[in-house]
C-alpha positions as CSV (number, residue, x, y, z in Angstrom):
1,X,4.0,-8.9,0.4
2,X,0.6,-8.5,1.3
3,X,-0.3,-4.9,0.0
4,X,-0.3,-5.1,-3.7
5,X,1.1,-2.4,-6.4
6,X,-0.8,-1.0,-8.6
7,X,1.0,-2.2,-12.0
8,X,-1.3,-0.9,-15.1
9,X,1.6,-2.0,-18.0
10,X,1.3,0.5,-20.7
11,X,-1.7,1.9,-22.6
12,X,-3.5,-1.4,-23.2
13,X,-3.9,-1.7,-19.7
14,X,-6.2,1.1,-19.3
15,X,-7.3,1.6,-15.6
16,X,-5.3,-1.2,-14.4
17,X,-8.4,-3.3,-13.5
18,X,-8.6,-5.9,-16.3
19,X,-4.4,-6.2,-15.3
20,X,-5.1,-7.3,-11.7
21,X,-8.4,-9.3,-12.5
22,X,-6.3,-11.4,-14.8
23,X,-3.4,-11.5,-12.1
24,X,-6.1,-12.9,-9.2
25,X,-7.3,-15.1,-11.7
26,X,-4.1,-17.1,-12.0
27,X,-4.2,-18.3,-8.3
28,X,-6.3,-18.9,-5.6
29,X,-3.9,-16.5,-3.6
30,X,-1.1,-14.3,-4.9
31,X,0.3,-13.2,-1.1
32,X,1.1,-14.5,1.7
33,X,-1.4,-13.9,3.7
34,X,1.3,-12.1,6.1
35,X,0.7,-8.4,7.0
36,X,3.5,-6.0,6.1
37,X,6.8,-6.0,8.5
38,X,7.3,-2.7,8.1
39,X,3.2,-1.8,9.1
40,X,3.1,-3.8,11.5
41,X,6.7,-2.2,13.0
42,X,5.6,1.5,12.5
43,X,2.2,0.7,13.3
44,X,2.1,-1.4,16.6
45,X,2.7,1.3,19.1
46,X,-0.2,3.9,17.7
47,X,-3.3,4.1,19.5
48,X,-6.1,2.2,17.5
49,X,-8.5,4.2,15.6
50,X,-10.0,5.0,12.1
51,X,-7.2,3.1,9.6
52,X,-7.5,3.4,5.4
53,X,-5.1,1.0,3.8
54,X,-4.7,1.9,0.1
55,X,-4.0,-0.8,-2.4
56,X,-5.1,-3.5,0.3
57,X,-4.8,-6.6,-2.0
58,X,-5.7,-9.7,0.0
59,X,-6.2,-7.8,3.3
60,X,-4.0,-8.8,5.6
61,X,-2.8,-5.4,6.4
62,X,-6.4,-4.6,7.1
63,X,-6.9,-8.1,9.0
64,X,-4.2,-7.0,11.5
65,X,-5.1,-3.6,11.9
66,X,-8.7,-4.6,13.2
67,X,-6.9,-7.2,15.0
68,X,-5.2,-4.7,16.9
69,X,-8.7,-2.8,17.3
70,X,-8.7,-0.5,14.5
71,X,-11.6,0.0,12.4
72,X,-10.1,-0.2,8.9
73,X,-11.3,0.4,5.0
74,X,-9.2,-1.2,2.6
75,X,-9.6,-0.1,-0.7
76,X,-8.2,-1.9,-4.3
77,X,-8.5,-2.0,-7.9
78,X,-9.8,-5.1,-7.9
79,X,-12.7,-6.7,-7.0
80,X,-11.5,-10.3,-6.6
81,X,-9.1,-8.9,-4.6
82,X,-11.5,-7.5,-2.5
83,X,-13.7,-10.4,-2.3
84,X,-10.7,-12.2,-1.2
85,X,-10.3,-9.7,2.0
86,X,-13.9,-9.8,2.9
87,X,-13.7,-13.4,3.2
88,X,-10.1,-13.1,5.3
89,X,-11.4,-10.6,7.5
90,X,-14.7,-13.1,8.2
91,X,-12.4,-16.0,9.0
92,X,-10.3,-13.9,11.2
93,X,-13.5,-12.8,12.8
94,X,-13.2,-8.9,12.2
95,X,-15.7,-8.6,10.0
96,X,-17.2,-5.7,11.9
97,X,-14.2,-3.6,12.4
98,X,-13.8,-3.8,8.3
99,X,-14.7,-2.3,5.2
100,X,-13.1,-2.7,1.8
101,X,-13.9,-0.5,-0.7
102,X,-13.4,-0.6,-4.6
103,X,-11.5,2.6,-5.9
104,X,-9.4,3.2,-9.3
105,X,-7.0,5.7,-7.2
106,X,-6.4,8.7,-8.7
107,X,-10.1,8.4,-10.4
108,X,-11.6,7.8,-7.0
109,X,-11.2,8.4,-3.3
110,X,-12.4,7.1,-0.3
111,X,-14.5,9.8,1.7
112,X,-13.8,11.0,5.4
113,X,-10.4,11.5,7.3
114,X,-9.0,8.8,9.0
115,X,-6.1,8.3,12.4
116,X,-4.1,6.6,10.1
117,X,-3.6,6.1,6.2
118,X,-1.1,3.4,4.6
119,X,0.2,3.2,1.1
120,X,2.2,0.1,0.4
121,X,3.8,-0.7,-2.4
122,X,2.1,1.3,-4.9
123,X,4.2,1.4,-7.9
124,X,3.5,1.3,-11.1
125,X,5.9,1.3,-14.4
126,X,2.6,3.1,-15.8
127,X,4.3,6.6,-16.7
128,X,0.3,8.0,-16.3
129,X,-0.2,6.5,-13.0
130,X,-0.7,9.4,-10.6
131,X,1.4,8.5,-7.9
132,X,2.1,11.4,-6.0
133,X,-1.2,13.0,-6.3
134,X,-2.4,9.8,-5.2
135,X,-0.1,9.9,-2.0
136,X,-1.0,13.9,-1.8
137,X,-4.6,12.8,-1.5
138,X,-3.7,10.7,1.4
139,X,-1.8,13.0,3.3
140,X,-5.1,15.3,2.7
141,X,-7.2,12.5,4.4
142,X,-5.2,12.2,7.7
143,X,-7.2,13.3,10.4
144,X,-5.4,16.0,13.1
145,X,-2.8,14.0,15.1
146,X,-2.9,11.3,12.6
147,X,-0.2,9.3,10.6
148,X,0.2,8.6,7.2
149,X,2.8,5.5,6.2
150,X,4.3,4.7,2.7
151,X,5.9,2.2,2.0
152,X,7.8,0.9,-0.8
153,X,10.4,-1.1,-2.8
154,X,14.1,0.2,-2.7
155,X,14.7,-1.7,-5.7
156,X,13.7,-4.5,-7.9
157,X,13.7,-8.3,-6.2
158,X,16.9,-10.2,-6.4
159,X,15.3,-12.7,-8.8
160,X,13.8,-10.0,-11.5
161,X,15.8,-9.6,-14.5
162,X,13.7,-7.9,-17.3
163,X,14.6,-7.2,-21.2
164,X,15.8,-4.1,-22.7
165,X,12.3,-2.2,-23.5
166,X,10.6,-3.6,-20.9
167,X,8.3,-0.9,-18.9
168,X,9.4,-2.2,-15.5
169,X,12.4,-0.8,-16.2
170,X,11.7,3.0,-16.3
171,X,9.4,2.1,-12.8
172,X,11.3,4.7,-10.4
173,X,11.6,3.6,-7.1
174,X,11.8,7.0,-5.2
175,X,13.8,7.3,-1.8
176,X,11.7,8.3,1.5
177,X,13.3,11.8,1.1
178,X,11.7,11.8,-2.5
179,X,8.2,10.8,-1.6
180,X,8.2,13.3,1.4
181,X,9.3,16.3,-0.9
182,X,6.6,15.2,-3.4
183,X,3.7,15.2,-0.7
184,X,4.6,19.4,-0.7
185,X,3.3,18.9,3.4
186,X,2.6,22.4,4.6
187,X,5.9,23.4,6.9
188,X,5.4,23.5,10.5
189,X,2.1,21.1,10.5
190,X,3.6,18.0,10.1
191,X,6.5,16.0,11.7
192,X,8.9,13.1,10.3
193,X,9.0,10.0,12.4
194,X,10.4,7.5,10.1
195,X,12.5,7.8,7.0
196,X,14.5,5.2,5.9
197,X,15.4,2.2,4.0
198,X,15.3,-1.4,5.7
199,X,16.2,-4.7,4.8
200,X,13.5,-7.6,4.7
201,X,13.2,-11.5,3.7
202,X,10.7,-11.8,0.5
203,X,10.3,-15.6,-1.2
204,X,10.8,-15.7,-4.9
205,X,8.0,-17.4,-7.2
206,X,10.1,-21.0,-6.3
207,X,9.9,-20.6,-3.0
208,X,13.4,-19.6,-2.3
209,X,14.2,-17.0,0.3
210,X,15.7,-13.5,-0.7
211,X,16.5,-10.3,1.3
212,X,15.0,-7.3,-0.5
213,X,15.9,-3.7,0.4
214,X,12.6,-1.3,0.7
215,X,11.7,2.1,2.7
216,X,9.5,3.7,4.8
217,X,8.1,6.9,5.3
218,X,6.1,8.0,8.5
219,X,4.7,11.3,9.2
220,X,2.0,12.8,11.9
221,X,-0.3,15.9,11.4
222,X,0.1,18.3,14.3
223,X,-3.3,18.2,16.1
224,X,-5.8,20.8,15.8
């Protein structure tokens, strides 16, 4: 998994950055390093233009947009995480076709419009985080004749098992039908490309190989 969800776990969390600072800080790398299967399925027959990746952990969504000749900002909560994708995008020698912003969503929003805007994987058992008026915000900054992706977990991974009380519990893991009636898209300037769950292979913390179950939603804004 290369885009990273937004966990904030409870009040003493607060924004969510100390969270994620202290989740970088445990390894030198935390994904793969892989871009997303599903991006890089929904994404590879667009035309390249101006991307915004929300929640870009690492980078490597960002790193293979540009590779494909978008010019991409990646935004995150973290800024180790963002130091991180600088450093990816330099090695992979698309350092001029990226930008990587730090934004606490939902307190702050990249500016501009953009061709294409992904959301992946941004969860969070954080009953406060503003999820859909986070996604809402998205669908705002999708240029005319531009596509907005979301993707995310179907369920929890095979190898998760949490306590009774435990906040990941409540974490709701809406359906693509759920996360397009919560975008409240104007009728008649939008149309549904992809919605749907697929099935993908995602290593556990040992190393073993699972198959998760997530979704995808695609939509495009009409042009102008």
């Amino acid at each position: 998994m290369s885009g990273h969800p937004q966990h904030t776990v409870g009040e003493d969390f607060g924004d969510g950055r100390a969270f994620w600072e202290g989740r970088y800080a445990e390894s030198d790398r935390i994904w793969s390093g892989e871009p997303n299967t599903a991006l890089v399925r929904e994404v590879a027959e667009l035309p390249p233009g101006r991307a915004l990746d929300l929640g870009c952990g690492e980078g490597a969504d960002v790193v293979w947009l540009a590779r494909q000749g978008w010019t991409v900002t990646g935004t995150d909560i973290a800024e180790t995480a963002l130091v991180r994708a600088r450093a990816h995008a330099a090695e992979a020698a698309v350092a001029d076709r990226t930008r990587f912003e730090q934004h606490v969503l939902g307190a702050s929003f990249p500016e501009g419009t953009y061709d294409l805007v992904t959301a992946s994987f941004l969860h969070s058992p954080d009953v406060s985080f503003p999820r859909e008026a986070i996604l809402r915000r998205a669908a705002e900054a999708v240029a005319p004749g531009g596509t907005l992706l979301v993707i995310g977990h179907a369920g929890l991974a095979p190898w998760e098992t949490y306590e009774e009380g435990d906040p990941h519990l409540a974490l709701h893991l809406p359906s693509p039908q759920e996360v397009l009636e919560s975008l409240r898209l104007p009728e008649g300037e939008w149309d549904v490309l992809t919605a749907a769950e697929h099935d993908r292979v995602q290593h556990a913390p040992d190393g073993e190989a699972h198959h998760r179950r997530d979704n995808a939603l695609k939509v495009r804004r009409h042009a102008a």
